[in-house]
C-alpha positions as CSV (number, residue, x, y, z in Angstrom):
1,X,75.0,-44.8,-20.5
2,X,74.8,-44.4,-16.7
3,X,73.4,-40.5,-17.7
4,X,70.6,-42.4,-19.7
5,X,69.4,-44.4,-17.6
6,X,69.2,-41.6,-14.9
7,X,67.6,-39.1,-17.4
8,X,65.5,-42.2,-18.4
9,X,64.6,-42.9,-14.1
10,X,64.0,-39.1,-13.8
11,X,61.6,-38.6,-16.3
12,X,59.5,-41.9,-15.2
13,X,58.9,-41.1,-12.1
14,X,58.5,-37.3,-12.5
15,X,55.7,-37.9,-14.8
16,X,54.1,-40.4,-11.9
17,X,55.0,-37.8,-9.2
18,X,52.8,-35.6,-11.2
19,X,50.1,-38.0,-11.6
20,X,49.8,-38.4,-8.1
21,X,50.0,-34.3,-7.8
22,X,46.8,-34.0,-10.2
23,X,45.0,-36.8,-8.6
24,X,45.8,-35.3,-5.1
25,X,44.2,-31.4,-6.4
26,X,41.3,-32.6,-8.1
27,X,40.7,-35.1,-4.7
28,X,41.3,-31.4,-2.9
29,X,39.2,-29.6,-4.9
30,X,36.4,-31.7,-5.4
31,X,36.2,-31.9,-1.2
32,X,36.2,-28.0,-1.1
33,X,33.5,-27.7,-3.1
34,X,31.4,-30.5,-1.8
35,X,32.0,-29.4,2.2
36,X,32.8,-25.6,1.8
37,X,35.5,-26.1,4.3
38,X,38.8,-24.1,4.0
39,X,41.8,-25.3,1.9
40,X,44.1,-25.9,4.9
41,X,41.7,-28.3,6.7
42,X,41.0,-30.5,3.6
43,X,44.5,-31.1,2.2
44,X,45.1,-31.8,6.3
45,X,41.9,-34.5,6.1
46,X,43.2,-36.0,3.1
47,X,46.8,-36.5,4.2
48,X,45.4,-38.3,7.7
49,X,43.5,-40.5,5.3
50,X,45.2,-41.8,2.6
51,X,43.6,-39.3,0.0
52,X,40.2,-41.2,0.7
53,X,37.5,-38.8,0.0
54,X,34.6,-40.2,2.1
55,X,36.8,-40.5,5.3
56,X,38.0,-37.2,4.4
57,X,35.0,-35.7,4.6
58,X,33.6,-37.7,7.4
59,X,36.5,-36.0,9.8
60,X,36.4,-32.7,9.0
61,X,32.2,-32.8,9.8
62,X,33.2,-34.6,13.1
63,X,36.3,-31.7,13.6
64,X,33.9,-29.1,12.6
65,X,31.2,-30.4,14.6
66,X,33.4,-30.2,17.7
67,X,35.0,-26.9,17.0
68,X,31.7,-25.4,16.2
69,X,30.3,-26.8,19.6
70,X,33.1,-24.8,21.0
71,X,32.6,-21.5,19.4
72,X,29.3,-21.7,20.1
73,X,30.0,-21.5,23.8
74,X,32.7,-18.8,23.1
75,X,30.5,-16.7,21.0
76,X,27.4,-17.5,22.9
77,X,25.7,-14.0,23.7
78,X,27.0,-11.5,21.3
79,X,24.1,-10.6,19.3
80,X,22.4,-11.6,16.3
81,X,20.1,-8.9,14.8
82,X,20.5,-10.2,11.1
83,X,20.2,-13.4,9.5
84,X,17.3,-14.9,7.3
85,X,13.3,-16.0,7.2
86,X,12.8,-19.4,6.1
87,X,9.5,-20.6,4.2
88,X,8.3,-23.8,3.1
89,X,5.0,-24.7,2.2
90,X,4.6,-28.7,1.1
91,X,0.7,-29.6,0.4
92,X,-1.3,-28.8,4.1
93,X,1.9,-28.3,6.2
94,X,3.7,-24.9,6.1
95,X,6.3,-23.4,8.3
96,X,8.3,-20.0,8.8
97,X,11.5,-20.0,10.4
98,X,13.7,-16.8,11.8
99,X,17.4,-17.5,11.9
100,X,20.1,-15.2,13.1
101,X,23.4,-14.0,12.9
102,X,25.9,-11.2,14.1
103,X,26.2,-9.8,10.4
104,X,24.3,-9.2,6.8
105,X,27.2,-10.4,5.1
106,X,27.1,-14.2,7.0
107,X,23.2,-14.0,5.8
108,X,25.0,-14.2,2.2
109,X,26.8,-17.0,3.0
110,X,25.1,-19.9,1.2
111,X,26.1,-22.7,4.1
112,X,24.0,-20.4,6.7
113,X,21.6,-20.2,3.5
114,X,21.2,-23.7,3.4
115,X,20.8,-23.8,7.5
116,X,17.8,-22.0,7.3
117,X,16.1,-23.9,4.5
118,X,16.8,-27.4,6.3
119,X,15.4,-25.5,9.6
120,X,12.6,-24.9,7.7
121,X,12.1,-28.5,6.3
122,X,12.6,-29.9,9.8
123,X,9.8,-27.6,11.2
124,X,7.8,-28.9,8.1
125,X,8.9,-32.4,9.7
126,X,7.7,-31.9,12.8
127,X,4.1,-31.3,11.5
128,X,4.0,-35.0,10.8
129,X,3.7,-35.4,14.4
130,X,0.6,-33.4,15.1
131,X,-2.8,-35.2,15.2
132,X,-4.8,-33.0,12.3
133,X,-7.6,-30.9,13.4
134,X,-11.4,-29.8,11.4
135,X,-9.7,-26.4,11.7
136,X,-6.1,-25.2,11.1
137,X,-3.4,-26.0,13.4
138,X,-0.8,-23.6,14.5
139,X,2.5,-24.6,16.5
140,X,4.5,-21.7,17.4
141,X,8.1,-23.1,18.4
142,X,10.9,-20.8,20.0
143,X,14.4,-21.3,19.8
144,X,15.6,-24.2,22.0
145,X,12.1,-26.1,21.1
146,X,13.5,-25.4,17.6
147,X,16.9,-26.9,19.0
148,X,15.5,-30.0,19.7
149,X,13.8,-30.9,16.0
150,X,15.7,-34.1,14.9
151,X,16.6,-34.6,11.4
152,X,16.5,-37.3,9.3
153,X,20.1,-38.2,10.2
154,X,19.5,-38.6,13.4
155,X,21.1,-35.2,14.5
156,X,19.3,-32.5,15.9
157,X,18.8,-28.6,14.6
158,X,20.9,-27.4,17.3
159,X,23.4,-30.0,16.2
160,X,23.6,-28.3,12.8
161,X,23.6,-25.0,14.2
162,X,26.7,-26.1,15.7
163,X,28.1,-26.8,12.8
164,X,27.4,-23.8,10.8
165,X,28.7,-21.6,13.8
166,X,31.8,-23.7,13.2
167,X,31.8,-22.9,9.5
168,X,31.2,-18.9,9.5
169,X,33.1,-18.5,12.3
170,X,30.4,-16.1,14.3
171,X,27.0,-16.8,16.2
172,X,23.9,-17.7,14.9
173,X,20.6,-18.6,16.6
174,X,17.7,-20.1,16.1
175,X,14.8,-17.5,16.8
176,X,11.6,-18.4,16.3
177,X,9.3,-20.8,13.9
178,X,4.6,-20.8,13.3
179,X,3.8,-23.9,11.6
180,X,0.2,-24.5,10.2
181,X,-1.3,-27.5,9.4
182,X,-4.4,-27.6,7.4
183,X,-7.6,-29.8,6.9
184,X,-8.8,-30.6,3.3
185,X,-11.0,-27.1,3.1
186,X,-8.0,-25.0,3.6
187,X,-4.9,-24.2,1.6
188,X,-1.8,-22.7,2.1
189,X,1.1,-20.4,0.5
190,X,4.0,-18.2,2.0
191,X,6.4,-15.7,0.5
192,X,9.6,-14.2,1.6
193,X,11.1,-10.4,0.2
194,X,13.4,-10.0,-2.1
195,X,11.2,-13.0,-3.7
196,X,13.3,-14.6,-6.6
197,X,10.2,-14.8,-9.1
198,X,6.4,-15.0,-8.7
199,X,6.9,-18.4,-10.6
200,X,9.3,-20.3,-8.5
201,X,7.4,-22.9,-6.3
202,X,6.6,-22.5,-2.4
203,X,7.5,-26.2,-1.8
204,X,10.9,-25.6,-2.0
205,X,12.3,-23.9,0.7
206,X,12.4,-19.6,0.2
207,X,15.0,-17.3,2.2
208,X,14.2,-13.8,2.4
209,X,14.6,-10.8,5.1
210,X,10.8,-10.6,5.5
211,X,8.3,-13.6,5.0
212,X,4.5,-14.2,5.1
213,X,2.3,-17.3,5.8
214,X,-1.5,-17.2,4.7
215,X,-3.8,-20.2,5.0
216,X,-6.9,-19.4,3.1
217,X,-10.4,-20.8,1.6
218,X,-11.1,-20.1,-2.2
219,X,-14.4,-21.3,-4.6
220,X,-13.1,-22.5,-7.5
221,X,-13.3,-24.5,-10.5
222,X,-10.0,-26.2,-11.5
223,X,-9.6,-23.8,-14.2
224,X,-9.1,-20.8,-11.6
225,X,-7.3,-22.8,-9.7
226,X,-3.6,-21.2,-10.5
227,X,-5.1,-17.6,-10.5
228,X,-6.4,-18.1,-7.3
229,X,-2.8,-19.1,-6.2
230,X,-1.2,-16.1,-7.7
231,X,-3.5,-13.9,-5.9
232,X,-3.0,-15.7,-2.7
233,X,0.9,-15.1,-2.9
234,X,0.3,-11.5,-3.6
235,X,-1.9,-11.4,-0.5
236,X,1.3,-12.4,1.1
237,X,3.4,-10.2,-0.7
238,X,0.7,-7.0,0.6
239,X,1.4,-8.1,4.3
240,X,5.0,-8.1,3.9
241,X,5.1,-4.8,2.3
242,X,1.8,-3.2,4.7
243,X,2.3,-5.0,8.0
244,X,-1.7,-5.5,8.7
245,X,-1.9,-7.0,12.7
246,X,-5.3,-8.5,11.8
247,X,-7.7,-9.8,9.0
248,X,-11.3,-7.5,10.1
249,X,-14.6,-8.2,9.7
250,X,-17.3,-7.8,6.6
251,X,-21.0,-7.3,6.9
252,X,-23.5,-5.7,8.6
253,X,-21.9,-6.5,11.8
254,X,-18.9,-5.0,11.2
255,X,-17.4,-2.7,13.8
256,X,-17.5,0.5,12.8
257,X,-13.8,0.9,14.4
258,X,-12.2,-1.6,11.7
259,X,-12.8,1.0,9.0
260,X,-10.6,3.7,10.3
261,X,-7.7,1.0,11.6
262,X,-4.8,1.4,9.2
263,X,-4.0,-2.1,10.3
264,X,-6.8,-4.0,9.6
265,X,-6.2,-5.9,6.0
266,X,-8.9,-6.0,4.6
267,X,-9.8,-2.0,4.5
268,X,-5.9,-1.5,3.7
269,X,-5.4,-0.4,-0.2
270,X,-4.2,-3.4,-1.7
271,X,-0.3,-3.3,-2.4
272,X,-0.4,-4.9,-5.9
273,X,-2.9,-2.4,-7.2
274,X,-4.1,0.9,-4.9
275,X,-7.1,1.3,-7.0
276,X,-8.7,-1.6,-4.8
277,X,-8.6,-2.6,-0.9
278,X,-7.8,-6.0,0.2
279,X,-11.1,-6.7,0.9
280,X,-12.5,-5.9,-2.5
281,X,-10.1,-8.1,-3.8
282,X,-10.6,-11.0,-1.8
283,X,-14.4,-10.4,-2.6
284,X,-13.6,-10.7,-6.6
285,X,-11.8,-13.9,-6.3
286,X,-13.9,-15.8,-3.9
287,X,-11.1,-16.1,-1.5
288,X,-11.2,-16.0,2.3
289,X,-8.0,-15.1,4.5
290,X,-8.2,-18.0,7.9
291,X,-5.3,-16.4,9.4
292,X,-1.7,-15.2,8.9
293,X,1.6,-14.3,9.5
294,X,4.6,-12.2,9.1
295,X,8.2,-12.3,9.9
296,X,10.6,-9.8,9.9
297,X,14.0,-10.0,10.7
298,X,15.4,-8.7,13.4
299,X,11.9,-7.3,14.8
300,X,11.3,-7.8,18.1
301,X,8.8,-10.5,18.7
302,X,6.9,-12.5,21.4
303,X,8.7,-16.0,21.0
304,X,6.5,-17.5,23.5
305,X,7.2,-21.4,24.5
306,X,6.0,-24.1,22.1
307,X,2.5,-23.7,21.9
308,X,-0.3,-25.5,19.5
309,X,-4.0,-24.2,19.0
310,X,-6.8,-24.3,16.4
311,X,-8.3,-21.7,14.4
312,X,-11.5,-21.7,13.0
C-alpha cells in the first residue's frame, strides 16, 4: 500500500517537475532568439528573475550594455577595416552610413547587421532637424557626431554601439555618414553591392560593402514614373561598379578636358549597357544627376567634422 502511494507521489510530481522543465526551455529559448544573447547568460537572467521574461531581458541589455561599455575601452584601437555601408532613402531624406569592424565574418553577424540599418535610420532622423533648403542639403557627419544621434529610446548611437561591441565580442566603429535632404524638384535613390534584387524598396534600410547616393531631377509623366526610378538606381549601381569623382558638363561650354577624364560620369560607358555613355543615357530619359556619392568600405576617406551645405 505504502509502495502505492509512493509510486502514486513519484509519478505526480515527476510529471509537474517536467512541466516546469518545458515551460523553463521554451521561456529559454524564446529569450535566445528574441535577444541573440548566449545560452549561459539567459538561463542565468531567468533564474535571478523568477522565469519572468520581460525582466529577463531587461537585465541582460543593462549587463550587456555595461559589459559592452567595457570592452569597448579594452578593445578600443585595434582596427576595423571591415564592416558594412548602410542606405536608407525615405521620401526627400536619404542617408549613407559606413560602420566597421575588426573582421568580414562579424559583418555577417545579423545583430551588427541590424546596427548599421538603425545607424542609418537615425541619420535619416536627424534630417528632421534641418531647416529645408530651395536646393539640396547635404550633412556630412563623422563618427563621434555620429555617436551623439539619439534614438527614439532615448539612447544614443554610441550607446548601441556599446552594446553590439558587447555582443560580438570585437570593436566596431562608427565611420562616417552624407545625408541629403531634398526640395520638391529633386528626388532621391541609393544602392548598396551585393544588392538583394533590383525590386526591393530603398525605404527600407540596405547593407552592402559598397553603396551609392544620387539625388536627381527627371521630366516625366506619371506613367514613366517607375522607369525613371529603375534607371536612377542603375545610375547608382554604374558609380559603384566605375567610381566616377564627378558628374561633367554638357554643351557648348564644355571643357574640352572632361572628355578625356576617365572619371568624369557622364563620358564613362555606362555599366548596365557599354554600347551607350552615361551621358547619353541620362539624355534618353530626361534625367539630370544633382550630385552623388559613393562608399566603400574600408577606403580611406576624408571624414571631415559635421558639416552642412547646399547644392544647386
Amino acid at each position: 500500500m505504502l509502495f502505492r502511494y509512493t509510486q502514486r507521489f513519484v509519478q505526480a510530481h515527476t510529471g509537474l517537475f517536467r512541466h516546469y522543465a518545458t515551460a523553463e526551455k521554451s521561456a529559454l529559448a524564446a529569450l535566445r532568439k528574441k535577444t541573440g544573447y548566449t545560452f549561459a547568460n539567459c538561463k542565468k537572467a531567468l533564474e535571478l528573475h523568477g522565469n519572468d521574461p520581460a525582466k529577463a531581458e531587461q537585465w541582460l541589455r543593462e549587463q550587456a550594455q555595461a559589459m559592452g561599455w567595457s570592452k569597448a575601452t579594452k578593445l578600443e584601437g585595434r582596427s576595423t577595416a571591415q564592416g558594412l555601408i548602410g542606405v536608407l532613402v525615405q521620401r526627400n531624406a536619404g542617408a549613407m552610413v559606413e560602420v566597421n569592424c575588426e573582421t568580414d565574418f562579424v559583418a555577417r553577424n545579423s545583430s551588427f547587421q541590424r546596427f548599421v540599418q538603425i545607424a542609418s535610420a537615425a541619420c535619416v532622423r536627424h534630417l528632421a532637424h534641418v531647416e529645408p533648403d530651395a536646393n539640396l542639403t547635404k550633412v556630412g557627419l563623422n563618427g563621434e557626431a555620429l555617436k551623439q544621434l539619439v534614438l527614439e529610446d532615448g539612447k544614443t548611437l554610441g550607446d548601441h554601439l556599446a552594446l553590439v561591441i558587447g555582443m560580438v565580442g570585437e570593436n566596431a566603429t562608427l565611420n562616417r555618414a552624407i545625408c541629403y535632404k531634398a526640395p520638391e524638384n529633386i528626388e532621391l535613390t541609393g544602392y548598396v553591392h551585393p544588392a538583394p534584387n533590383d525590386e526591393t524598396p530603398v525605404d527600407v534600410p540596405l547593407v552592402g560593402k559598397y553603396g551609392s547616393l544620387v539625388a536627381f531631377r527627371a521630366e516625366q509623366s506619371d506613367s514613366e514614373e517607375n522607369d525613371i526610378t529603375l534607371v536612377a538606381r542603375k545610375i547608382c549601381q554604374h558609380i559603384v561598379g566605375m567610381k566616377p569623382e564627378r558628374i561633367g558638363e554638357r554643351g557648348k561650354d564644355e571643357p574640352a578636358a572632361d572628355k578625356d577624364d576617365e572619371t568624369c560620369m557622364i563620358h564613362q560607358e555606362y555599366l548596365v549597357d557599354p554600347n551607350y555613355t552615361v551621358g547619353e543615357v541620362l539624355e534618353a530619359s530626361r534625367l539630370q544627376i544633382v550630385d552623388f556619392q559613393r562608399f566603400e568600405c574600408g577606403e580611406k576617406s576624408k571624414a571631415d567634422d559635421q558639416s552642412v551645405q547646399a547644392v544647386n
